[in-house]
N, C-alpha and C positions, 0 to 999 in steps of 0.2 A: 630730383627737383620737386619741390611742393606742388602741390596741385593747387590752382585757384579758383575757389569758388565764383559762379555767377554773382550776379547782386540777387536779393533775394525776388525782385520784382520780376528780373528777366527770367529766372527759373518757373516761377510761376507761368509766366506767358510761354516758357519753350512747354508747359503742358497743357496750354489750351485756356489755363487760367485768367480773367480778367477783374479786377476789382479797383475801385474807384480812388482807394488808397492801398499803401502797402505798412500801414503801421501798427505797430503791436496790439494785438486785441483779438475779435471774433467779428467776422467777416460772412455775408452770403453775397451768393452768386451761383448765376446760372451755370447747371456740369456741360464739358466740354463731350463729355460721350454718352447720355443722353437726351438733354435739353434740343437737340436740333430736330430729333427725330419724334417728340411729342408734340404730341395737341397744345400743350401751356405751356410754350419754348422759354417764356419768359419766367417761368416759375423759379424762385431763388433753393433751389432743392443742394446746391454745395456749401457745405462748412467748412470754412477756413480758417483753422487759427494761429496766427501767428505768434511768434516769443523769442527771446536774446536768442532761442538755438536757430530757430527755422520756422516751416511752417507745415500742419497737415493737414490735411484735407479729408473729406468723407461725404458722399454724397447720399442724400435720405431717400434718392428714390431707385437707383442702379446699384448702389451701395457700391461704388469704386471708390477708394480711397488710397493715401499714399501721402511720402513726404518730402523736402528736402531742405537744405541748411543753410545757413549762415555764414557757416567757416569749414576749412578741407577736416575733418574729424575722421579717426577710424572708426568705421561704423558698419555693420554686415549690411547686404544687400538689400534696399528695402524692396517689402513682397506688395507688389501691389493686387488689390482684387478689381478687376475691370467687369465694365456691366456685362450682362449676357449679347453677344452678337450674332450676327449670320454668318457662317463655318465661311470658309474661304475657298474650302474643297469639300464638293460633297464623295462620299464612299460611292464607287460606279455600282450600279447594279446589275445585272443579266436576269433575261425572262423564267417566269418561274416556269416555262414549258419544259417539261421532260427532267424536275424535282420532285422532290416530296412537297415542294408545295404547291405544284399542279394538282396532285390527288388532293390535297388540304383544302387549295382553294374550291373547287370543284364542288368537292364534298359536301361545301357549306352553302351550295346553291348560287354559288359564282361563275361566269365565264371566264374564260383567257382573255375575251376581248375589253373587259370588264378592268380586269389587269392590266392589259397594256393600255387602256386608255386612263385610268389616274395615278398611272409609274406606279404599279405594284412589281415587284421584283425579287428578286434574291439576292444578298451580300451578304459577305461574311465579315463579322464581327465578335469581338470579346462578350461574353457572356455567363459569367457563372464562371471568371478568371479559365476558362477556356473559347480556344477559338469554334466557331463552328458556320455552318451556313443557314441564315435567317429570313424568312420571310420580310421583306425592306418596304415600310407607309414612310412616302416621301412624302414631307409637308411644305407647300407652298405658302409663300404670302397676300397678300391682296396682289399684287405685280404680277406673281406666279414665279417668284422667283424661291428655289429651293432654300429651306431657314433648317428643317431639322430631318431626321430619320429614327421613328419606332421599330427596333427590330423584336422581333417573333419567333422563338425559338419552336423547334418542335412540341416542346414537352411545356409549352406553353409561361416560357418565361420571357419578359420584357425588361431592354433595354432602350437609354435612346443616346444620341450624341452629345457631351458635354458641353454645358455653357450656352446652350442655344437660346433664343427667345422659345416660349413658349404660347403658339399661337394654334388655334380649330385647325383640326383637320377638314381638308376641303373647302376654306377660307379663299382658293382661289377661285371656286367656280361659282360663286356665289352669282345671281341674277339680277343685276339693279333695278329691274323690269317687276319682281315680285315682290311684295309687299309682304312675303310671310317667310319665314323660317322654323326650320325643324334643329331641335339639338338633342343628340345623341349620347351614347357614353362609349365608344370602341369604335376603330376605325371599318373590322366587318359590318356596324348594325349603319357607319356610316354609309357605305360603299351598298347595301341592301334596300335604305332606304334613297338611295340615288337611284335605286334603277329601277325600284316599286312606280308602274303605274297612279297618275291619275292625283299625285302628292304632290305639295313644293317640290319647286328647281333646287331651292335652298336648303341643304343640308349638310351640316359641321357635327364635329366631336368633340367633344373638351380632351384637352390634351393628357391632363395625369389624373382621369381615372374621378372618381365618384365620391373619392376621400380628399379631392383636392378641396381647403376649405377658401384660399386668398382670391380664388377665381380673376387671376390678372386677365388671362385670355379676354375678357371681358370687353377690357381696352384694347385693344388688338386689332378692331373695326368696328365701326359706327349700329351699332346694335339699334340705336332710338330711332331710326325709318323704319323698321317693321311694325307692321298694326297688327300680327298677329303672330305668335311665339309659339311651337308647338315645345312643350318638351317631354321626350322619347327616354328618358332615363332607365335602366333595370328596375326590374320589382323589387329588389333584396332591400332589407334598409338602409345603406350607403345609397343606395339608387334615389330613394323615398326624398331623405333628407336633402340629397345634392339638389334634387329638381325645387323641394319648398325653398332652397335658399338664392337658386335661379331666378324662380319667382319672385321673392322677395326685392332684387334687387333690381329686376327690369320693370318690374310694375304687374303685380298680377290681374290688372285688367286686361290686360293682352295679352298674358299666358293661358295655354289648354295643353288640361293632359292627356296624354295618350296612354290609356290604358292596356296591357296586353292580352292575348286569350291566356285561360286558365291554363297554367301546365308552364306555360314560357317565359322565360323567363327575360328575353330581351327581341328585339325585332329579327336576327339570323334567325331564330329557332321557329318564331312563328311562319319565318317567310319558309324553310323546308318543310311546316307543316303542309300550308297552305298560303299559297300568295294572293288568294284573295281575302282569306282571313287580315292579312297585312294591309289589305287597302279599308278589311271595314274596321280594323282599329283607327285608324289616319280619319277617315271618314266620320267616328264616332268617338274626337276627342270632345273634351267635356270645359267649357271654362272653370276657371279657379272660381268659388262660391266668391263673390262679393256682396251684391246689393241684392242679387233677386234671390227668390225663394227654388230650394233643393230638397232630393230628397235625401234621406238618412245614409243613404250610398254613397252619395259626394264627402260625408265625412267620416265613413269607416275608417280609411288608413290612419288617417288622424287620431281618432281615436283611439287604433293600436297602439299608433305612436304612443299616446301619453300611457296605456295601459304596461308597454314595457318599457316605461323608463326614459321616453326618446326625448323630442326637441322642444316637447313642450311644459317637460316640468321646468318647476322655478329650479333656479340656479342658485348657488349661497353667495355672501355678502363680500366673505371672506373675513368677518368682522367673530370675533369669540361669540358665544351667545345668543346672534341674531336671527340663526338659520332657526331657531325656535318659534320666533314669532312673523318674521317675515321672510320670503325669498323671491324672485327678481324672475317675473313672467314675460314671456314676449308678450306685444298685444295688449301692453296697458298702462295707465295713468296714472302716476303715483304722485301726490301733493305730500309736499316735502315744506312744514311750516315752524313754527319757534318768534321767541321774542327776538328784536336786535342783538346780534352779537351772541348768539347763543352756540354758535356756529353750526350754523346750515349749510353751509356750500363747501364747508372742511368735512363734513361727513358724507356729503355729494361725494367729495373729488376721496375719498378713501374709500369708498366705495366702486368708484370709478378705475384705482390704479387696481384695488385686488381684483376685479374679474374680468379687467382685461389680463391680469399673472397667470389667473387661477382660467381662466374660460379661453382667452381670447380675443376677447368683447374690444369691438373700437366703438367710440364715441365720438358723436359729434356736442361740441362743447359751446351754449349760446351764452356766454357770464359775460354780461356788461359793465360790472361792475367794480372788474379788476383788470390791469392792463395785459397783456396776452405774457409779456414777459413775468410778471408776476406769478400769475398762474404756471407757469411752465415751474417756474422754481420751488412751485408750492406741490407740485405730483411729484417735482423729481425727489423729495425732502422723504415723501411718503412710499417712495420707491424704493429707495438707497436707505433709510432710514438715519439719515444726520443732518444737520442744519447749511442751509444753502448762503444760509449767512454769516457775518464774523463777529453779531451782537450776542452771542450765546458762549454760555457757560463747556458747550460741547464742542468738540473737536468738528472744523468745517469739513464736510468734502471737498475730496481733493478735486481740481478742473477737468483728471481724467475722467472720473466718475459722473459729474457734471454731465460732459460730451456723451459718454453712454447712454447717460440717462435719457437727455433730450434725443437721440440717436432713437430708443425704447419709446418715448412718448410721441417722437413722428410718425411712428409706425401703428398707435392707436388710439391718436386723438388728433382731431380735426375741431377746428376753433371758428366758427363761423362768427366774425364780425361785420357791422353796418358801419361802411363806408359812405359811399355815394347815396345809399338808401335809407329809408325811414326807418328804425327795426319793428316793424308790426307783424304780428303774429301770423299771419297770412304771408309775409316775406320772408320769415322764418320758416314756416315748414316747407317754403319754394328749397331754399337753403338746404334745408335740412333732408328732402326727396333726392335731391343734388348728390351729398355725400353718402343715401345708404347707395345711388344705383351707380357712382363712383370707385365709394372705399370699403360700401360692405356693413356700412356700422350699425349696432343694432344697439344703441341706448344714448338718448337724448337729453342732455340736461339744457335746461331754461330756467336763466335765473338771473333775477328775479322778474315777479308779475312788473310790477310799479315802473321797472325798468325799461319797457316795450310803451310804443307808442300808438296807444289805442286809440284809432278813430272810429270810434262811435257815430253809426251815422244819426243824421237829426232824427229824433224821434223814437227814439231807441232805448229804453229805461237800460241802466248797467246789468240790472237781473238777464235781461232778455240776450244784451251783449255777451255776456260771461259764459252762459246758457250757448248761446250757438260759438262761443270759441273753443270750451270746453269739448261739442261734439266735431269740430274739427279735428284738435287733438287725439280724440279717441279712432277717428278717423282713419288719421294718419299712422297711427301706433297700429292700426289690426290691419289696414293695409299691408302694411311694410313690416308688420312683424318685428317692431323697435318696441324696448321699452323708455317711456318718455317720464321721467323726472321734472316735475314741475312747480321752484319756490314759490310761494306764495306769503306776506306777511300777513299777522294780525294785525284787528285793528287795535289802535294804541292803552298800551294794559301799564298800568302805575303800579310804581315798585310800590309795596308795602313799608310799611318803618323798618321792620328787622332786614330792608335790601332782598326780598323775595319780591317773584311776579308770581301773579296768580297762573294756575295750569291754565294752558292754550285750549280752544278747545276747536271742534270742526266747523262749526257754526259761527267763531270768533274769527276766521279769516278774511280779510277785506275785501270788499267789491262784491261781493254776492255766497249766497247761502247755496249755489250751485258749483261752487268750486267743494262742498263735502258734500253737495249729490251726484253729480256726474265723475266725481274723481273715483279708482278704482282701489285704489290704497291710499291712506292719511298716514302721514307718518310726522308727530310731534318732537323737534326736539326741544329738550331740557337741558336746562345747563347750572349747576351749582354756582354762585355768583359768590361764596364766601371765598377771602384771602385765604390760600394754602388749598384749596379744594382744585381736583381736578375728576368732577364725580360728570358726567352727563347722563343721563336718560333718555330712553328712545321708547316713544308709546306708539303705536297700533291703534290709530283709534276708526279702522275703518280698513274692512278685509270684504271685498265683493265674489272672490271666490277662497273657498277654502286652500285651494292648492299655492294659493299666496302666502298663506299663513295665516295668525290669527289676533285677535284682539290681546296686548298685552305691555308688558314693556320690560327692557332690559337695561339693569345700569352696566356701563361702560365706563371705563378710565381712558381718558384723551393726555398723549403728549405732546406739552406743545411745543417743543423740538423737533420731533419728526412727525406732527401731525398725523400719527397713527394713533387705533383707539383698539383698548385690548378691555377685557374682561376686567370692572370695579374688584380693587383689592382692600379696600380700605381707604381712607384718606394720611398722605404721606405725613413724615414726623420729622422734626428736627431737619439737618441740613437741606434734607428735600419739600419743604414745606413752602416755598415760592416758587418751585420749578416750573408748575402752569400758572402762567400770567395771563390777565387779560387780553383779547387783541385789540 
């Protein structure tokens, strides 16, 4: 006998699903596993699209996805991926007394009771596709109720339980009473700096290690009540790096580092040196440099950093040509200018998709100017590289690639629009502090100036306005370690007779002569405005450090199909001689 399918609505609801209609098309709504358990319950983070077959589903924040039909089809099983959960059954464990990891623990300047009192244990688990007996850091939640297990082999290999949340170790005994916290990198430097004299109550580990770059743990517990953030990370470079992007993302006005004694490389080794050494590094952390004046000591590591290569060279464009004349610094201000329609915000947003491909990079995205759906179709174009549309001579992508794509651009970009609010520049970077100590992002487009609603208080020439919003900007950029993209137009430049504008220049941009003094990079575009040309140009007309790059300009070929821009070949001939059109 045939099997008979549900109606497609009731299927949806036997999975938790709820949505306002059930008709053909692309659908959001809240996920059913885990929208309940977040902070933004109501966030519409499930994609549902429905069609004559069925419907599936994918959610952008747990990534669970799945599908079901229409009609009884033979069709293999579908696989669903469900979000990460709390295990059902933890692995028991037994005291490590009278193991090899009583002598291990010990060794390392730990007690037994030290052990039994935050369930350090022994379990055996898979490891290296063999079984053996592991040192077992059971991780609690805020509840205290067990979510994961780090096991520890002898020979010092780590594994942990599949599918878990990934949450700080020692997240349960956190002090509501203390106002400060210590974060660590290993669950011994955790468990050392818990029993060190005369420090926070508060001390956690980040869960995977010093390479971890998505830092969810983050959201895991309300991090913004401490006034003071110690962070205990390794010397080694991964140590270095991990802590500046800690920093970065909880506000390094409340962050201090803890530096270690020479020779050690993490808080166990100093505490077997000497445990009062361990209290006067705790004792003698240092704030992150902000406003006041340091000596040359506060920015040694830094220094290294950029001497071997590290986090503070520029980054490339990802664009043919451009790593020449410019490259993409943390900590600064780039004016991003050109006549109407030359396209400035198309070289933003290509810009925008290669280094998040090429780097990483999430963005926070403030473009007024075009509706949120729009934009989304216009990265995913420069992503996929084919037209999102069905007015082109080129073959559309298809709706799977589409889903992908927007799937890839939830993941790093965040679209700050002014609803209820004014958008003023000062509401903006509220906004914009928001998604790096959120989502992590570390480059900001604003676009355009003309488009924000500047209230100038009385009295206030626009020089002097422009002047203190600029040093906000820069402000917030060396804070947060974002680099911020910032359109601005000219003032209004008359075509020529032969359909040429005259070159843009620094001092041409509107509203003040301090948007090309306080800006850190200028960058002009140019645009060939003759039928059959698809030439642009990109000038350099203002480079404040050299490691940005330098005064220059590069011609580029723009398609305006897929909005990508590759290195000028020529101007095309014959059949392809209208393929870039105005927009």
């Amino acid at each position: 006998m045939e099997k008979i399918t549900k109606p497609i609505y009731q299927q949806l609801q036997d999975e938790g699903i709820q949505l306002r209609d059930y008709d053909d098309g692309q659908h959001k709504t809240t996920c059913p596993q885990c929208s309940p358990e977040r902070k933004n319950s109501r966030d519409p983070c499930l994609s549902v699209n429905i069609d004559m077959q069925g419907a599936r589903w994918r959610c952008h924040h747990c990534q669970w996805e799945g599908n079901v039909w229409k009609e009884s089809l033979q069709r293999p099983p579908t696989i669903r991926k469900t979000a990460p959960k709390k295990p059902s059954v933890i692995p028991n464990t037994k005291s490590i007394k009278g193991t090899w990891g009583e002598e291990f623990f010990t060794g390392r300047g730990l007690s037994l009771n030290v052990a039994d009192e935050y369930g350090v244990g022994i379990a055996s688990h898979f490891v290296d596709n063999k079984r053996q007996d592991c040192i077992a850091f059971v991780y609690k939640d805020t509840d205290g109720v067990p979510t994961n297990i780090k096991f520890r082999t002898a020979d010092k290999k780590y594994a942990q339980l599949p599918d878990c949340q990934r949450i700080p170790y020692l997240v349960n005994c956190l002090n509501a009473e203390d106002d400060s916290i210590l974060i660590c990198e290993g669950e011994l430097d955790a468990l050392t700096w818990k029993i060190c004299p005369e420090i926070t109550d508060n001390v956690i580990s980040i869960p995977d290690g010093a390479s971890d770059r998505k830092m969810e743990w983050l959201a895991t517990f309300d991090i913004n009540k401490y006034k003071r953030i110690y962070l205990a990370l390794d010397s080694d470079d991964a140590g270095i790096q991990c802590r500046e992007e800690i920093a970065r993302r909880v506000g390094r006005e409340r962050a201090f580092i803890i530096a270690y004694t020479d020779g050690c490389k993490d808080a166990n080794e100093v505490w077997m040196k000497s445990k009062e050494d361990l209290v006067r590094c705790f004792m003698s952390a240092e704030p992150y440099p902000i406003k006041s004046l340091y000596t040359a000591n506060a920015f040694m590591e830094e220094g290294l950093q950029l001497f071997r290569g590290g986090f503070k060279q520029g980054l490339s464009t990802g664009i043919d040509g451009m790593d020449e004349i410019f490259l993409v610094r943390p900590a600064e201000v780039s004016i991003v200018s050109g006549v109407p329609n030359c396209g400035k915000s198309e070289f933003i947003d290509a810009i925008a998709v290669n280094m998040a491909k090429d780097h990483g990079y999430r963005w926070a995205m403030c473009s007024f100017e075009n509706p949120v759906s729009d934009h989304l179709n216009k990265l995913a174009e420069k992503l996929v590289g084919k037209p999102a549309r069905k007015d082109t001579y080129m073959e559309q992508m298809d709706e799977e690639e589409l889903l992908d794509a927007y799937d890839w651009i939830a993941q790093h970009f965040f679209f700050v629009r002014a609803e209820d609010e004014s958008p003023t520049i000062d509401w903006c970077i509220q906004a914009c502090t928001s998604a790096v100590l959120r989502y992590g992002v570390s480059a900001i487009c604003l676009d355009p100036y003309n488009e924000f609603d500047h209230k100038r208080p009385t009295g206030m020439t626009e020089t002097e306005y422009v002047s203190q919003m600029m040093s906000k900007l820069k402000r917030f950029a060396q804070n947060f370690g974002v680099h911020v993209f910032f359109v601005c137009h000219p003032v209004k430049m008359r075509r020529s007779h032969d359909g040429t504008f005259p070159m843009v220049e620094p001092y041409d941009i509107a509203g003040s002569a301090n948007f090309a003094n306080k800006a850190d990079v200028i960058l002009i575009v140019e645009r060939d405005f003759t039928k059959g040309s698809n030439e642009v140009r990109i000038h350099t007309k203002k480079m404040r450090f050299k490691q940005s790059g330098k005064l220059g300009v590069v011609d580029l070929e723009y398609d305006y199909i897929s909005g990508r821009y590759s290195k000028y070949l020529g101007y095309p001939e014959g059949d392809d001689a209208d393929a870039w059109l105005p927009n």
